[in-house]
N, C-alpha and C positions, 0 to 999 in steps of 0.2 A: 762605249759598247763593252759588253761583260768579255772577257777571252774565252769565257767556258762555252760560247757557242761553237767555235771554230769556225772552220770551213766546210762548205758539200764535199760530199763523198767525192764527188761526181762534176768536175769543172761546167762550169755553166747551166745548172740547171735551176732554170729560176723558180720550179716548185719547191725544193730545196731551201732552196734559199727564202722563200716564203715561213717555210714551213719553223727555220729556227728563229726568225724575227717573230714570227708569233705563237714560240715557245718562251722567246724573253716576256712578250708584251703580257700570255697570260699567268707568268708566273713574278710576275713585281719587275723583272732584271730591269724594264725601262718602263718609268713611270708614267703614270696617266699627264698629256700634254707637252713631256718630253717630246723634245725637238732631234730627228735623227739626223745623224751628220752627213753632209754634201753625199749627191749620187753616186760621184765619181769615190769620195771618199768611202763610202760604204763599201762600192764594186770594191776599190782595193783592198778593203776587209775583207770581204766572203774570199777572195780574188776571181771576179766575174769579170766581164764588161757592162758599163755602163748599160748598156740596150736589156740584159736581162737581167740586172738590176731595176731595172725601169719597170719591166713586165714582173717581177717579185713583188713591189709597192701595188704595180696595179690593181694582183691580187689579193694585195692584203685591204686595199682602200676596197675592192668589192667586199669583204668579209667586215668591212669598217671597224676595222683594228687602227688602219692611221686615216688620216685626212690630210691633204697636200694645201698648200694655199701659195698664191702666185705674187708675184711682189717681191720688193724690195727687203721685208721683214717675212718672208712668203720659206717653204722647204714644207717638210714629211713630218706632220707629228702624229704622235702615240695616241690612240684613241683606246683606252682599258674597258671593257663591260663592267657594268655595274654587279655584274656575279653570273654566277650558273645560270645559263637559263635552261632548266626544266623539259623548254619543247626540244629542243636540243641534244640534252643528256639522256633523258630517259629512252627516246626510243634507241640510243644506241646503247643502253645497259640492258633493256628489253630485247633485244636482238641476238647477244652474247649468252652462251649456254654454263651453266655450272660450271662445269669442266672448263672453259674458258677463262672464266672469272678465277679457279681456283690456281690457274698454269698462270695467270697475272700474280695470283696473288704469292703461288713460291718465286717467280722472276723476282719480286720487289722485296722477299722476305731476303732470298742470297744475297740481293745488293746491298739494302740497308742493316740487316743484322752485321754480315761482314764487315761492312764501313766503319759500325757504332764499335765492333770490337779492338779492331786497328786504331781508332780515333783516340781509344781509351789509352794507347801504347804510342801514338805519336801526336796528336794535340799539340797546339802552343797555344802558349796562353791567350794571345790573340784568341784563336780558336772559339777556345771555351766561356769567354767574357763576351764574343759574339753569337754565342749556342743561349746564352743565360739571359741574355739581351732580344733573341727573339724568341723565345719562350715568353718571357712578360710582352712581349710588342703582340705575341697570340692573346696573350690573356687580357688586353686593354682594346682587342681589336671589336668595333661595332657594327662592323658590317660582315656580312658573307666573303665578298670580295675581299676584305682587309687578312679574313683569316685564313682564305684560302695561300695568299702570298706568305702570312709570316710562316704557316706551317710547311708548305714547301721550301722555302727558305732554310730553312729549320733543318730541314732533311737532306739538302744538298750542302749547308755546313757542314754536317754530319761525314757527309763523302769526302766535302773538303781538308775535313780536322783529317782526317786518315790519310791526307797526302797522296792521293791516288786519281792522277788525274783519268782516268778510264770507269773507276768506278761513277768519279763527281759526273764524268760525260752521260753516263748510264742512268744516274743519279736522277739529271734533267731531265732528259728525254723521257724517263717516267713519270716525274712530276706532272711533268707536260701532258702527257697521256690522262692520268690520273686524275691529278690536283684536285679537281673542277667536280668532276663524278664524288669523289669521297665526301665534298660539304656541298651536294645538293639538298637543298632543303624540301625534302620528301621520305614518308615514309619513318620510319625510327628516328628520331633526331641525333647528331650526334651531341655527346658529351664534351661542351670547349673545355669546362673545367676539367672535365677527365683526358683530354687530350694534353691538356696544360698542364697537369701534375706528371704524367709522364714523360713530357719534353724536359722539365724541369730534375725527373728522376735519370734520365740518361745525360744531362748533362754534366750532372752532380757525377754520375759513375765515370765520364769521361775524364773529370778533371781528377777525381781519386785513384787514376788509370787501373780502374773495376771492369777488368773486360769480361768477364763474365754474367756479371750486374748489367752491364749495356747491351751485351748480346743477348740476356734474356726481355731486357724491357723492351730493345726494337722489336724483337722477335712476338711480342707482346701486345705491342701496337699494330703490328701489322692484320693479326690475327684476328685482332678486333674488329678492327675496320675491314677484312674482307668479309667477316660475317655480316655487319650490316650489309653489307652490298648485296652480298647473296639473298638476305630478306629478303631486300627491295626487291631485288630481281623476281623474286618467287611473288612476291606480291605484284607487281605488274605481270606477270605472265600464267597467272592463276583464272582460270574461267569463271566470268563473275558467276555469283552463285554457289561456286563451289564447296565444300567441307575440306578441310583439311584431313 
């Protein structure tokens, strides 16, 4: 189990608890068919009891994120979606108001612009050889689902290189929010190559500790990707018929 999930805020609450296991599952941290560890052993991860442990899985096997099987070779596995699904996303980007969408998008610009600039000033090498490594793992990715992981991925190194673990916590939990919404496939497509040159540009300024070259490309990325959103948005909530 990843540590950057932590704990609930909140002792025992098993929506909570739900809620960061199916932050790992849609963002890579546990992969498709991964087997979770013992009930009891998880409870003493989150630090729940067993019993709302029990009810967290429940929830997540209704949402069919994991599937349980009974037996001998039986426990909790990771059930990943094949990608975005569209009935799902859209009407909650349809729902969300400009102003909405643009208060999301400076929350994720402070986070990540900050992270990519400190990254650039405290990195190790580690770091930077696993920022260059999912960069290409974006750019060989063939599926939805494949890209939407490296590139979050991508963005919580990015918190991670900067050694902060508050920012990296902030990091996920918007990925999580995000991830899925940002490569639906609707509407303006996005650019993987143009997504992939710029991962590839801020990781380059990390490792040349260019904080200002990385502060301007996150800041760069972000901006981009909220403007599509905004389309979309204005394109589903546009009265058919309409003129612009």
């Amino acid at each position: 189990m990843a540590p950057m999930l932590g704990r609930p805020s909140y002792r025992g609450r098993a929506d909570e608890v739900a809620q960061r296991l199916e932050e790992a599952i849609l963002l890579g941290l546990l992969s498709d068919g991964e087997q979770l560890p013992t009930e009891i052993e998880l409870a003493n991860q989150f630090g729940v009891s067993p019993m709302t442990l029990r009810e967290a899985l429940a929830q997540l096997r209704e949402r069919r994120l994991v599937v349980t099987r009974r037996g001998r070779s039986g426990g909790s596995f990771v059930r990943r979606p094949a990608g975005p699904d569209p009935d799902q996303i859209l009407p909650r980007l349809r729902s969300m108001s400009v102003t909405q969408l643009r208060d999301l998008g400076d929350e994720v610009s402070a986070i990540h612009v900050h992270a990519s600039r400190l990254a650039a000033g405290r990195a190790s090498p580690t770091n930077v050889r696993r920022l260059f490594a999912l960069a290409e793992q974006l750019h060989k990715a063939t599926s939805v689902r494949d890209r939407v992981r490296a590139d979050s991925r991508f963005n919580i190194e990015v918190a991670m290189a900067a050694q902060s673990e508050r920012l990296t916590r902030r990091q996920v939990l918007l990925q999580a929010e995000l991830a899925e919404m940002l490569w639906i496939p609707a509407g303006e497509e996005l650019s993987v190559d143009a997504v992939v040159e710029r991962h590839h540009g801020l990781a380059k300024a990390i490792a040349d500790e260019d904080e200002a070259t990385a502060g301007s490309l996150a800041e760069q990325d972000v901006a981009l990707r909220l403007r599509r959103l905004i389309r979309l948005h204005l394109d589903l909530t546009e009265p058919e018929g309409s003129a612009r």
